[in-house]
N, C-alpha and C positions, 0 to 999 in steps of 0.2 A: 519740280517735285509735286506728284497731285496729292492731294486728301486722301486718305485712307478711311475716315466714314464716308467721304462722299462716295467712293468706290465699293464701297459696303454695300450702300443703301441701291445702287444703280443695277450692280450685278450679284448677286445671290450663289454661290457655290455650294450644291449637296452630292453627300458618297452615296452611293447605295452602298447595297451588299458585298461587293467584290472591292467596294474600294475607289473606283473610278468616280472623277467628276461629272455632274450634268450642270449646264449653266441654265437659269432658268431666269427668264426675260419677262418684265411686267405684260399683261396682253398674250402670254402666248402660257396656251397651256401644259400639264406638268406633262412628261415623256411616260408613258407606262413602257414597261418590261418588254410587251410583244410590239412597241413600236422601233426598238433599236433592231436595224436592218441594214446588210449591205445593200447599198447605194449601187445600182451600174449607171456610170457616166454615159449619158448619150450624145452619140458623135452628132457633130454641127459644127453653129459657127459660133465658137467662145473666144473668137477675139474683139476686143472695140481697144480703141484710139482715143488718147485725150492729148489737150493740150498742152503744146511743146514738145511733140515728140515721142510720147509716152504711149507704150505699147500693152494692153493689159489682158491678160491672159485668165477666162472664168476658171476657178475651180470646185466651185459649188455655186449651184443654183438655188433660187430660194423653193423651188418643186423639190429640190433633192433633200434638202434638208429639214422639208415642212413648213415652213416658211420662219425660220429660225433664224437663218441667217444667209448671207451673201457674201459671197469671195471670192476672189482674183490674185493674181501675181501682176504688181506694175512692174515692170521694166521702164525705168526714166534716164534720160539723157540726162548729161548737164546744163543746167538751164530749164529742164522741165518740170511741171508741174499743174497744178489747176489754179484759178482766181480763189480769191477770198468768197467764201460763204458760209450757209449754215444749212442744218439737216433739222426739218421739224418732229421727225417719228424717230431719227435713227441714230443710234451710238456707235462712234469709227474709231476700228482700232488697226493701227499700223504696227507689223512686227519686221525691221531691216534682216531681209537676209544676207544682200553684197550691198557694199559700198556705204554711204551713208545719207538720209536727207534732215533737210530741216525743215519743224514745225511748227507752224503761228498758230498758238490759241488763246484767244480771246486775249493781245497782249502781248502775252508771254512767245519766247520764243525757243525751242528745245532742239539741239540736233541728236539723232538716235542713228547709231552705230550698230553695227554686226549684233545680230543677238540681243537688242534692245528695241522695246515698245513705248507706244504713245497711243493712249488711249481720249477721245477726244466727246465726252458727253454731246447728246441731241443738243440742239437751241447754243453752242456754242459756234462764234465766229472763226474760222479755220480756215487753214491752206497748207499746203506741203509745197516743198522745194529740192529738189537734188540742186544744192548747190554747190557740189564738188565739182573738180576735172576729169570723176569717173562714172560710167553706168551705176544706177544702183536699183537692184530687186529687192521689190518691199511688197510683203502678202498683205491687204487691205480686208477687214471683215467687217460688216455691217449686223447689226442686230436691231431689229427682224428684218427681214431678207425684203421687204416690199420693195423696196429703192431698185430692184434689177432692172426693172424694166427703164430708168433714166436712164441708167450706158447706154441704151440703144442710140444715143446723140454718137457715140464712137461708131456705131457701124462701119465698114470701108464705104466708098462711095465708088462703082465699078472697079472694083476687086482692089484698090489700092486706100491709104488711110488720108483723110480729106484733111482740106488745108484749114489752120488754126481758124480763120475765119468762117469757116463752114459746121466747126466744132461749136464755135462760142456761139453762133445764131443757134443751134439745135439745144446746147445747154436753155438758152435764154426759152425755147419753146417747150422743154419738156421740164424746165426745173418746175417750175409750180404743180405740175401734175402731181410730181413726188414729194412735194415740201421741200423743195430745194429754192433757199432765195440766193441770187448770187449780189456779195454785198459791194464789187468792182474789182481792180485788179490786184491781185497778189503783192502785199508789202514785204515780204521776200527778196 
């Protein structure tokens, strides 16, 4: 169960006129009226590969969103997941869409089910796990969107997804660029 002031104070929820929510992110400034626009997704390559298996699919870029936020769909096997780390700029929140995984934060350990979130504040110690017997798709969003450019550690490596050890050396070189320390391997 997390805090509900701390949840307060991290993300901000305002209506406009019609109703609808905008979330508004410390650092990033307020949305006017003529900046909400359709987005065309531009074709490339939005897939990267993470550790254990894990297949993850871009659905927002931080260009596309303004640098707002970042997203993906993981596809995780059984067994997959990333190490233990933490995010110095950036707030991670997991929504399961199939199957179910589980979450280490700071401690604590939470499993989230179909239709269930975990939200994971910056400067917190974290990892995820699918540690079921099934696939499970989990939509990943980062707030602000800078961290994109670290998946590029998933890239394929000649058209195919590179082996765990090629992952974890590329994590290891580009986490500090984005404030990613990774703190060893997943207690999961």
């Amino acid at each position: 169960m997390h805090d509900d002031r701390r949840m307060k104070n991290i993300i901000d929820v305002l209506r406009n006129d019609r109703g609808t929510s905008r979330v508004i992110h410390p650092g990033c400034p307020p949305l006017k009226p003529d900046d909400s626009k359709l987005v065309r997704v531009q074709p490339g390559p939005r897939v990267r590969f993470g550790p254990g298996g894990g297949i993850y699919q871009i659905v927002t870029t931080a260009e596309e969103s303004q640098g707002r936020h970042f997203a993906f769909v993981a596809v995780e096997p059984p067994g997959g997941g990333p190490p233990l780390h933490t995010h110095a700029t950036e707030d991670e929140y997991f929504h399961v869409l199939e199957g179910e995984i589980t979450v280490y934060i700071d401690g604590r350990v939470v499993v989230a089910k179909p239709g269930q979130s975990v939200f994971v504040p910056r400067g917190a110690a974290h990892c995820f796990k699918n540690c079921s017997t099934r696939e499970a798709r989990v939509l990943v969003l980062f707030t602000p969107g800078r961290i994109e450019g670290f998946f590029d550690y998933g890239l394929p490596v000649n058209g195919r997804a590179p082996s765990d050890e090629h992952l974890i050396n590329r994590l290891k070189d580009l986490g500090p660029r984005y404030g990613l320390t990774l703190l060893g391997p997943s207690p999961l």
